[in-house]
C-alpha positions in Angstrom: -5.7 -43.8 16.1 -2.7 -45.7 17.6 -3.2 -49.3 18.4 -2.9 -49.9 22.5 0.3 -52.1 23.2 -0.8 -55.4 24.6 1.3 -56.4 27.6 1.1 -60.0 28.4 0.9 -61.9 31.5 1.8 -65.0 32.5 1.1 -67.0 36.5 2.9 -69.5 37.4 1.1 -71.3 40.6 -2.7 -71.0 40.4 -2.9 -71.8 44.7 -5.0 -69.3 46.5 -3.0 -66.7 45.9 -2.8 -67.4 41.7 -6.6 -67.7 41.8 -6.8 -64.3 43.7 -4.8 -62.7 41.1 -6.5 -64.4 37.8 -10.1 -63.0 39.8 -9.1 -59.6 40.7 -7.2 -58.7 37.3 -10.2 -60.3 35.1 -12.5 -58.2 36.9 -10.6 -55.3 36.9 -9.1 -55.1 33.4 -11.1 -53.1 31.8 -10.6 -50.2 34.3 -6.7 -50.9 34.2 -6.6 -50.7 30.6 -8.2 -47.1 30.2 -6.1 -45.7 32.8 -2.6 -47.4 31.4 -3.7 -46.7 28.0 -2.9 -51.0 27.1 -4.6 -53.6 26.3 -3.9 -56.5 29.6 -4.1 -60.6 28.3 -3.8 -63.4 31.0 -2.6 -65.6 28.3 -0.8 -68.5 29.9 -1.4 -70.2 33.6 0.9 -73.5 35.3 -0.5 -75.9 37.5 0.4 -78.8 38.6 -2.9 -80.9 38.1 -5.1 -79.3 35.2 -7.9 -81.6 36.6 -8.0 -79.8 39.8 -11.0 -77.9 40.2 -10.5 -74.0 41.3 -12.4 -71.0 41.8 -12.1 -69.2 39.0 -12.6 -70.7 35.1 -9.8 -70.8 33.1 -9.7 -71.9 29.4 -8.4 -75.4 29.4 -5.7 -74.3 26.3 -4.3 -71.7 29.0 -2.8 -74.2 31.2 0.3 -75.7 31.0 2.0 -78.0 33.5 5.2 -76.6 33.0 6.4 -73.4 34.9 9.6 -73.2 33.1 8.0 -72.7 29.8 5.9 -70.0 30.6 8.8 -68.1 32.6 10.9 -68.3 29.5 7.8 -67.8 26.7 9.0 -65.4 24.6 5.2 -63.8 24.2 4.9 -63.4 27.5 5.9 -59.8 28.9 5.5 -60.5 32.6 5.9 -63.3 34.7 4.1 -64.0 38.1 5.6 -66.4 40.2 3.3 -67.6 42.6 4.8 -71.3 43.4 6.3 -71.2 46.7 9.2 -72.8 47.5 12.6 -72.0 46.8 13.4 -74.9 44.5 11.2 -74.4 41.1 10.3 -70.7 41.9 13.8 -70.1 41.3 14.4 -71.9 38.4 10.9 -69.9 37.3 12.6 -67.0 38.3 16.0 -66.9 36.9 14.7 -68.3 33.9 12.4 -65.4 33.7 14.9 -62.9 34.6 17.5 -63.9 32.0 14.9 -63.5 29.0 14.9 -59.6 30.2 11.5 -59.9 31.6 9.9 -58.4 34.6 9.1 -60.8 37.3 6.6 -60.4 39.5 6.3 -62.3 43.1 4.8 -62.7 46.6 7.8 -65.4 48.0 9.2 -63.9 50.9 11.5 -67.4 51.0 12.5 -67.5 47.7 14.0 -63.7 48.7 15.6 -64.6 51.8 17.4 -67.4 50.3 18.1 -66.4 46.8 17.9 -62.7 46.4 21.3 -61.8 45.8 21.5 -64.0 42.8 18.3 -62.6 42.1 18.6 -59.1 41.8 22.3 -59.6 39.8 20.5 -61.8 37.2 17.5 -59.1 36.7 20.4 -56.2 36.4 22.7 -58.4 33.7 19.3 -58.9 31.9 17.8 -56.5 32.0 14.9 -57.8 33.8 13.0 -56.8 37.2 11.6 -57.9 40.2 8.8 -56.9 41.9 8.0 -58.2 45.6 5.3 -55.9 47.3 3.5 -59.0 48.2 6.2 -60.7 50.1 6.1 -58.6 52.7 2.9 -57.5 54.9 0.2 -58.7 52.3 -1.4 -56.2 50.9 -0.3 -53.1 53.3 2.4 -51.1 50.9 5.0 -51.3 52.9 7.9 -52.0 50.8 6.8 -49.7 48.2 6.8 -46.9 51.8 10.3 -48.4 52.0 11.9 -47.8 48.5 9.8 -44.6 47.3 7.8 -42.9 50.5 10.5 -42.9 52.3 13.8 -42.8 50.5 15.0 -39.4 51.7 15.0 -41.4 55.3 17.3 -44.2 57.3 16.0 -46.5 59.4 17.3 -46.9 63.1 14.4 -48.4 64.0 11.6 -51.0 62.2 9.5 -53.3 64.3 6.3 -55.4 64.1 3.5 -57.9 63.5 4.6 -59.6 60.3 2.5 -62.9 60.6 -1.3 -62.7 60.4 -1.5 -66.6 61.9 0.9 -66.0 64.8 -1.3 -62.9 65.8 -4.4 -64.9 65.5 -3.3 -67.5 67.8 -2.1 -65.0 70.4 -5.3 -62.9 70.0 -7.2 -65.7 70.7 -5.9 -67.3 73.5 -5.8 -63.9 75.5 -9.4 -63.3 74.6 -10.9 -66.8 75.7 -7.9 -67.5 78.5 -7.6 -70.7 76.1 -4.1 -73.0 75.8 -1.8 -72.5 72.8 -2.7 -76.4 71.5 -6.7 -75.7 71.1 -6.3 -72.3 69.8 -3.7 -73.8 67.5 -6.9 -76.6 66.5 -9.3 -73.8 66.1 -6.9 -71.6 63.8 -6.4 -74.8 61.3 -10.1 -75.6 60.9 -10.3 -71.6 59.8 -7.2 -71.9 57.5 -5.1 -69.3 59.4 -2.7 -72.3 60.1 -1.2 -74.6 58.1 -1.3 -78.5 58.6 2.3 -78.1 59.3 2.4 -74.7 61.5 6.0 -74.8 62.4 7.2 -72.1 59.5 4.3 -69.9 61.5 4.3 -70.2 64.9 8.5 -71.1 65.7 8.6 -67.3 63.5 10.4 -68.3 60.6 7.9 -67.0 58.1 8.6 -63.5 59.7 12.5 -63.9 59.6 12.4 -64.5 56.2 10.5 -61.1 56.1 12.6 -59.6 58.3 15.7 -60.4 55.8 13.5 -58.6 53.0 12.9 -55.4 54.9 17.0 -55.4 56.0 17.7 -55.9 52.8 15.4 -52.6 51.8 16.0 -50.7 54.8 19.9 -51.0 54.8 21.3 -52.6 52.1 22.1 -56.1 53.3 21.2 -59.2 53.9 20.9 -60.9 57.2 20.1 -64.7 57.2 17.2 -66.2 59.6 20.2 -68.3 61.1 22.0 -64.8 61.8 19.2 -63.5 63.7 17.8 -64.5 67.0 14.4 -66.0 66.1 11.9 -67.3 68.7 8.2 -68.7 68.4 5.0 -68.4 70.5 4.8 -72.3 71.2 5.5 -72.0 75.0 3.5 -69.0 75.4 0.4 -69.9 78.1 -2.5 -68.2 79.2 -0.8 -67.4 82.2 1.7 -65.5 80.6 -0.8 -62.6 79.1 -2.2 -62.7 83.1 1.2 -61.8 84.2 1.6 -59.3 81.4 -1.7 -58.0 82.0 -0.8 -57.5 85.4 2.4 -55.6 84.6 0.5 -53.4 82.2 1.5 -55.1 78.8 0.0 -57.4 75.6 2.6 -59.9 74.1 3.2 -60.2 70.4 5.4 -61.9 68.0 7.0 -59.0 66.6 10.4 -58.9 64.1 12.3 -56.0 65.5 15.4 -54.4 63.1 17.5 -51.8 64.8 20.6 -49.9 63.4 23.1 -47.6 64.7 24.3 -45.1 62.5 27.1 -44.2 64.8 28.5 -47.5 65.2 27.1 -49.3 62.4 25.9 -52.2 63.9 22.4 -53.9 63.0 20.5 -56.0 64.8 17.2 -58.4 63.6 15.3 -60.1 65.6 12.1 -62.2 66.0 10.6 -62.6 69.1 7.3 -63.1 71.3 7.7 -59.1 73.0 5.6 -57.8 76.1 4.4 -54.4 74.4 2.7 -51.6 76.7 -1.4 -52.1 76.7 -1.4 -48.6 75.3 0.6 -49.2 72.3 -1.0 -48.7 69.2 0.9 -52.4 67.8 0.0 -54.2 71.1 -3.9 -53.2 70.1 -3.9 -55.0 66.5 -5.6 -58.2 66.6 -6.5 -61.4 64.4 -4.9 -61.9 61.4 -3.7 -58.3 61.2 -0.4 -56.8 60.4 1.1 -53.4 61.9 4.8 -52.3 61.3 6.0 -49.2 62.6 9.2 -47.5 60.8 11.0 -44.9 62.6 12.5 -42.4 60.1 15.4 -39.7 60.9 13.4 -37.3 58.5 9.9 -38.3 58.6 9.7 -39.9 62.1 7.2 -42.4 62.9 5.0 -44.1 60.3 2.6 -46.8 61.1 1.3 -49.4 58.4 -1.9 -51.7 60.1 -4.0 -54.1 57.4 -4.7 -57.7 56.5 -0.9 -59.6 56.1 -2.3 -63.0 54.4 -5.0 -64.3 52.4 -5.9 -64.0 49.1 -7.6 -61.1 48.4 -4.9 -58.9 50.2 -2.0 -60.9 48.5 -3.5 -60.9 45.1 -4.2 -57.0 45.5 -0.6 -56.3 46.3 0.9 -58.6 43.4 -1.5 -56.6 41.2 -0.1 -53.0 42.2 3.4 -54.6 41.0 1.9 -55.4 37.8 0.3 -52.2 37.2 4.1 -51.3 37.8 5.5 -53.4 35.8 3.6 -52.3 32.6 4.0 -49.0 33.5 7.8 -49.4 32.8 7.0 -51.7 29.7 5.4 -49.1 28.5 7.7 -45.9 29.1 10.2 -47.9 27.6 10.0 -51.3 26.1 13.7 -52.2 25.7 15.3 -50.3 28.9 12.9 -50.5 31.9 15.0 -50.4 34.9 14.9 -47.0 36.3 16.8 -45.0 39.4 13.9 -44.9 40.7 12.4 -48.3 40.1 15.4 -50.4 40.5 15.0 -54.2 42.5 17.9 -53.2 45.0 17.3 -51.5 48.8 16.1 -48.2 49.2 19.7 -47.3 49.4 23.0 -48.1 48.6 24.5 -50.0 52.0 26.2 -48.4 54.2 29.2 -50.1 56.3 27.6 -52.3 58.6 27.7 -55.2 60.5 25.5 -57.3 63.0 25.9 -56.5 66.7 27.5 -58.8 69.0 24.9 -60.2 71.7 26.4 -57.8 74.5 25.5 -55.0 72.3 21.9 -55.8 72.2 20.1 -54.0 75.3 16.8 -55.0 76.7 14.4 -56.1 79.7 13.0 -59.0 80.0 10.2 -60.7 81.2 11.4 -64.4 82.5 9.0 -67.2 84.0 9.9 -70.2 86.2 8.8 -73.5 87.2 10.4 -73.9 90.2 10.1 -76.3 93.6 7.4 -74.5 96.5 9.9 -74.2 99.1 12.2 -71.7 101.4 15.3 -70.3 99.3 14.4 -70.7 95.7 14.1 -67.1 95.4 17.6 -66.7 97.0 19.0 -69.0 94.4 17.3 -67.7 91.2 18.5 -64.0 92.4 22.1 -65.3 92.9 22.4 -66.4 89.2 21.0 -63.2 87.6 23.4 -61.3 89.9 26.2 -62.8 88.8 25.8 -61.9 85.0 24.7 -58.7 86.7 21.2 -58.9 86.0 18.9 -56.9 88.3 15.7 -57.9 89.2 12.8 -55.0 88.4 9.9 -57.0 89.9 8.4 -60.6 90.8 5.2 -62.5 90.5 5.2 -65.2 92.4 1.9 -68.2 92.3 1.0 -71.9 93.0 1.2 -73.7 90.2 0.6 -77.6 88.8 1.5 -80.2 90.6 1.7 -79.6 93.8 4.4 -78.7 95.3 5.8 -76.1 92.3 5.5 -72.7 91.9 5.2 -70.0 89.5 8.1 -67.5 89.4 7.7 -64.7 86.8 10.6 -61.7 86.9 11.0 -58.5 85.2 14.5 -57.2 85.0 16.4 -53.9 84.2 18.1 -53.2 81.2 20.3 -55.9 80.3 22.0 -57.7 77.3 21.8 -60.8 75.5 25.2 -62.4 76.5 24.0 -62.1 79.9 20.8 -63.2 79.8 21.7 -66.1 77.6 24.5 -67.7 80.3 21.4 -66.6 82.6 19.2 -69.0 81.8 21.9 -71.8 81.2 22.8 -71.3 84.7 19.2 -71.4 85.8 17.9 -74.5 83.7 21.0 -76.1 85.7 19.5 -75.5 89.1 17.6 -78.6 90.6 14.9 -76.0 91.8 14.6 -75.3 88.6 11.9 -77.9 87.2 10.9 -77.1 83.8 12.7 -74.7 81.1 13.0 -71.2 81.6 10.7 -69.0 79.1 12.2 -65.9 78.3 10.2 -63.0 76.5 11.9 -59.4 75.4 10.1 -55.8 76.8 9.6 -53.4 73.9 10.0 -50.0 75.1 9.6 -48.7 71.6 7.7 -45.2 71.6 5.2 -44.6 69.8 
């Protein structure tokens, strides 16, 4: 009878998410082990304080304070990096990665800022990297990406890529509540972070965005390339007016390409979305992405984007990867089909110009209660040729100011950006403007 081959796995980072991980894969072992045919040992952890106390027991002689030296342990087969960060993690990485190991991580930062270097040291080492959980939590969307859907291209990817974002915005609609106390409430839950700027000003779902542009076409598009806008200035007026127009509003990342021309396009952005839409229904922490194939059309991916149940069980489908390729072949593991690059090679591209990017908008004024204003605020959309579609006008605080909210045609962002610098230049003009996108994305 032949001996199983013992694969060994080290964490680095036992946060919430290492914790998840160390659970889950001590529950589940033995039921991985019969259907990989190996035998699994969590033989090394990092930590930054051993004194800590956690959720899960860990034999003290398992932890180490030093990342580096389980990345590069020669007895340890995989790596999970589970820091954070962009500093250590990618010393934890690398270091990994040039030992030929495979490297598995949930760090949709560490990927935004460093995956180039990255994927080049896995290929010259003849490492891997495996990021299922950087993206989406534990919905399988970049595995959809890279295998599901490889026969496809992408003109179109959009959606909710940040549970705490969709939380906030959930909330306030429901109890017609200001962003600050919802904001409150979603800290004392843990949906927010005691700094919530990465969240809610949508950098966390840029640096996502970059991840599925990278998969989806082959490149990679910075967060300071992209236009990226949070849900701070969002009120509960704003999902009235929306309401009232027949939409929801969501912080959505939105990555268009045109195959024709070859320009791309990535975006984050609060969006007014149709009440109907199928996106515009998902709630509370959830994600929902749709991907919009030329072959397969339309797929929609909905389930819990955060936490540490979801996380851990999508850093644990990479594992069960990663010793599936330790074990087909122990020296050579990279495989055509497996390999840590985009779905596809790229494909000359490059990012579209503002003018190129087409849209409506939804736009919301503070403005002085008095004869004209209307006059004045048309005059300066007119002459960037933007046309007004509809207008919602209301008292508002103090007195003596009005609401304005207008809907426009299709338009551009050149235009609608020397818009609004017009605009915030008019003295009727009291506060600055708020500017949301229309999604007209079918289904």
């Amino acid at each position: 009878m032949n001996t199983p081959m013992v694969i060994r796995i080290g964490i680095c980072g036992l946060g919430t998410v290492g914790q998840g991980v160390w659970k889950h894969l001590s529950r589940i072992r033995p039921e991985l082990e019969a259907r990989l045919g190996v035998k699994l040992e969590l033989t090394r952890a990092s930590v930054r304080d051993r004194r800590k106390k956690r959720s899960v027991t860990i034999p003290a002689g398992k932890l180490t304070t030093d990342s580096l030296a389980v990345a590069t342990d020669p007895n340890i087969d995989i790596v999970c990096e589970l820091i954070g960060g962009t500093t250590v993690a990618r010393d934890v990485t690398l270091g990994a990665l040039a030992c030929g190991k495979v490297v598995v991580s949930a760090n949709k930062a560490l990927i935004c800022k460093h995956g180039a270097e990255i994927f080049e040291t896995a290929r010259r080492h003849g490492g891997h990297f495996l990021f299922e959980a950087s993206v989406a939590g534990g919905i399988p969307l970049i595995k959809a990406l890279r295998e599901g859907l490889v026969a496809n291209r992408f003109p179109l990817i959009y959606g909710i890529l940040n549970g705490t974002c969709n939380y906030i915005l959930t909330q306030m609609e429901e109890q017609d509540a200001p962003y600050s106390a919802i904001l409150g409430e979603a800290k004392q839950l843990g949906y927010a972070e005691a700094d919530e700027s990465l969240d809610v000003l949508g950098w966390d779902t840029a640096h996502k965005a970059s991840v599925l542009t990278f998969l989806a076409h082959g490149t990679w598009v910075k967060p300071e390339q992209m236009i990226v806008e949070g849900i701070d200035r969002i009120t509960p007026g704003d999902f009235k007016n929306a309401s009232a127009l027949g939409y929801g509003i969501k912080l959505l990342a939105v990555i268009t390409r045109d195959f024709t021309t070859g320009e791309l396009s990535v975006r984050v952005h609060p969006t007014l979305l149709p009440e109907s839409h199928v996106v515009a229904k998902v709630s509370g922490v959830f994600n929902a992405v749709s991907v919009q194939g030329d072959v397969a059309g339309t797929t929609l991916y909905i389930g819990r984007g955060a936490g540490q149940d979801a996380t851990a069980s999508a850093v644990i489908s990479d594992l069960v990867d990663a010793v599936s390729l330790l074990k087909n072949d122990r020296r050579a593991f990279i495989t055509a089909r497996k390999r840590p690059g985009p779905a596809r090679p790229a494909l000359a591209c490059r990012l579209a110009p503002p003018e190129h990017i087409r849209g409506r908008y939804y736009l919301r004024l503070t403005v002085s209660d008095e004869p004209g204003v209307l006059a004045k605020i048309a005059t300066a959309l007119a002459a960037q040729h933007v046309s007004i579609a509809s207008v919602i006008q209301s008292a508002q605080e103090p007195a003596g100011a009005a609401s304005l909210v207008l809907t426009t045609h299709q338009s551009d962002e050149r235009a609608i950006g020397t818009t609004l610098r017009r605009l915030s230049r008019l003295s009727c003009v009291l506060e600055k403007p708020l500017l949301l996108r229309i999604g007209d994305f079918s289904e």
